[in-house]
C-alpha positions in Angstrom: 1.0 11.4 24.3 0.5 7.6 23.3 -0.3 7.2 19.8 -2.6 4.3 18.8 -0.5 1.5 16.8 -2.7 0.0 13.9 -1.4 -3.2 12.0 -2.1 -3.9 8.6 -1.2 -4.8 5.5 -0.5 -3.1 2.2 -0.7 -4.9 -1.3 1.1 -4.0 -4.5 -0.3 -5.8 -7.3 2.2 -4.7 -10.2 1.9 -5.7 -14.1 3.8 -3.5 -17.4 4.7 -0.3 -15.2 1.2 -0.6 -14.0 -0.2 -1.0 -9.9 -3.5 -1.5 -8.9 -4.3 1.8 -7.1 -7.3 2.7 -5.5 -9.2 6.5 -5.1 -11.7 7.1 -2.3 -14.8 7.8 -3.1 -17.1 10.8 -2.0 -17.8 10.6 1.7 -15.0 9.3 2.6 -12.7 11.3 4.9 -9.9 10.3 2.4 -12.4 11.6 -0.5 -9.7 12.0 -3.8 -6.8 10.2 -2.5 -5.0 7.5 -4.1 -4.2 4.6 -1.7 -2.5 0.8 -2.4 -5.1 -1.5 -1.2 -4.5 -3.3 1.8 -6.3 -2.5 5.3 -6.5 -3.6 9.0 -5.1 -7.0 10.3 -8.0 -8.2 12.3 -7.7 -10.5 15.6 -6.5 -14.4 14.7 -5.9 -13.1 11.0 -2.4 -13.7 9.5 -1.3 -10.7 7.5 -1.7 -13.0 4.2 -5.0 -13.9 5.2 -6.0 -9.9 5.5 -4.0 -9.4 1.7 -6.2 -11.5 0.8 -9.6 -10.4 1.8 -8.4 -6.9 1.4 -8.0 -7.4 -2.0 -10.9 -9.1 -2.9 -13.0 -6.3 -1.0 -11.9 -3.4 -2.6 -10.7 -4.2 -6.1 -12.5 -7.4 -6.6 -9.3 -9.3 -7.4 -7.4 -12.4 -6.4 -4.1 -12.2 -5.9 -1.7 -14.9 -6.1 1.7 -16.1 -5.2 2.3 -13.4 -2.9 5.8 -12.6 -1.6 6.6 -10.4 1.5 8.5 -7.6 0.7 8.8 -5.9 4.0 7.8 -3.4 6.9 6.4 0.1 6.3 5.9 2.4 9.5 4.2 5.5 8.8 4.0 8.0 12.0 1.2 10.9 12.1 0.4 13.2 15.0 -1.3 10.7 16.7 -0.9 7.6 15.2 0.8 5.2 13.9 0.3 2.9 11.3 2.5 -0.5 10.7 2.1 -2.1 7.7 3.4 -5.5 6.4 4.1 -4.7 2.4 3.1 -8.2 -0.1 4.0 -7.6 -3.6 2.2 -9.5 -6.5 2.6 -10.3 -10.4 -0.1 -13.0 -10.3 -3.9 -12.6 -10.1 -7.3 -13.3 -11.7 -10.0 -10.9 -11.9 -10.0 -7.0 -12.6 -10.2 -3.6 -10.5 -14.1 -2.8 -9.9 -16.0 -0.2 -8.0 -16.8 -0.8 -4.6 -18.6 1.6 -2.0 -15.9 3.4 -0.7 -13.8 3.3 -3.4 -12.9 2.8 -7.2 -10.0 0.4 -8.5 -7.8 0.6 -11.3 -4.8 -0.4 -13.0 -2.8 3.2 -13.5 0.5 4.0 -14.8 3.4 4.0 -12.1 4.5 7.5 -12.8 1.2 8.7 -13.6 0.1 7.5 -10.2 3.5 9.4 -8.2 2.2 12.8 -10.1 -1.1 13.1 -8.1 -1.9 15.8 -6.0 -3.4 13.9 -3.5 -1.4 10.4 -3.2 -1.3 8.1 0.6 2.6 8.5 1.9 2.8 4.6 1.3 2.8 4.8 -2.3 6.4 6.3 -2.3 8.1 2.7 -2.1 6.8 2.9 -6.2 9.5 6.1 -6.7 12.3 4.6 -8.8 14.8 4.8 -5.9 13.0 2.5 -3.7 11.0 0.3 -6.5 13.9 -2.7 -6.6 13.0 -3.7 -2.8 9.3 -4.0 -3.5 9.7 -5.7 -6.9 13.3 -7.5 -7.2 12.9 -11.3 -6.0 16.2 -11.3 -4.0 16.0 -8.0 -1.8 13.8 -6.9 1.3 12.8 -3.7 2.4 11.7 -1.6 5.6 10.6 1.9 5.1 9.8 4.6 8.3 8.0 7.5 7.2 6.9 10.4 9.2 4.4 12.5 8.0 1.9 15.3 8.8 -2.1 15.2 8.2 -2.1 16.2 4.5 0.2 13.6 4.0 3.3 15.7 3.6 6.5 13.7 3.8 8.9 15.0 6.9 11.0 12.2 7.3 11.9 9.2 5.6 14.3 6.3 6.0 14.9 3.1 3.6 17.0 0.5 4.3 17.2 -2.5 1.2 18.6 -5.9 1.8 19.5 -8.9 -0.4 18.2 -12.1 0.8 
C-alpha cells in the first residue's frame, strides 16, 4: 500500500522552560491531544510562509526571527507526515482560543507528562532538546508510530553547523 505524503511545518515557540502547545478542542478527531502548532504547506507556499500563518491561526501570535532546525518524518499505518521543524524565542502577541483549538504557554515537562501528547512533541525530551534549541546544531528525527500515537521506532541524528 502507498501511503499519502503530507508536508508541513511544525513551530516551537520556546520562552523560560515554556512552549506554546496547543489542545484540540471538542469535535475534533484529535479532541484532548496536545500538538506544536504548525499545519499543512499549501501549493506556492514556502514552509516559513505556512509557520507563519500557522501561527497566527491557531495561537494568535507572531513569531519572529525564525531559525530552521530540521526535518521530522513521522510514519502511521497509512500515512505519512513530513514536517519542516522552525524554532523561535521572539514573538509579539499571546496564545488565544480559536475554533479548533486552545493555546497556551505550558511547562516543558509538564507538557511530556500528558496522557494524550502528538509523537512530534518528543524532540522537547531532554535528550533531543539541544538540536531544536542550541544555535549551532541541526536535527532530523524519523518516528514511526501507531494510531494512538504510540512510539515504535525512533531515530535522531544531531549535527553542528
Amino acid at each position: 500500500m502507498n501511503k499519502v505524503l503530507r508536508k508541513a511545518v511544525r513551530c516551537y515557540l520556546i520562552k523560560d522552560n515554556k512552549v506554546v502547545a496547543i489542545k484540540y478542542n471538542k469535535g475534533n478527531k484529535k479532541e484532548g491531544y496536545y500538538d506544536i502548532p504548525g499545519g499543512k504547506i499549501e501549493e506556492n507556499e514556502l514552509p516559513k510562509q505556512t509557520v507563519i500563518r500557522e501561527m497566527k491561526e491557531e495561537t494568535g501570535i507572531d513569531v519572529k526571527s525564525l531559525q530552521h532546525k530540521g526535518v521530522m518524518k513521522i510514519e502511521y499505518p497509512d500515512r505519512i507526515f513530513l514536517f519542516e521543524i522552525f524554532f523561535s524565542n521572539e514573538y509579539s502577541g499571546e496564545p488565544k482560543i480559536v475554533e479548533e483549538n486552545t493555546s497556551q504557554w505550558i511547562d516543558i515537562d509538564d507538557l511530556l507528562r500528558e496522557e494524550k501528547i502528538l509523537s512530534n512533541i518528543i524532540v522537547l525530551n531532554k535528550f533531543f532538546i539541544k538540536g531544536l534549541i542550541d544555535d549551532n546544531c541541526k536535527f532530523s528525527m524519523s518516528i514511526i508510530v501507531d494510531e494512538q500515537e504510540n512510539i515504535l521506532s525512533l531515530k535522531y541524528d544531531i549535527s553542528e553547523i
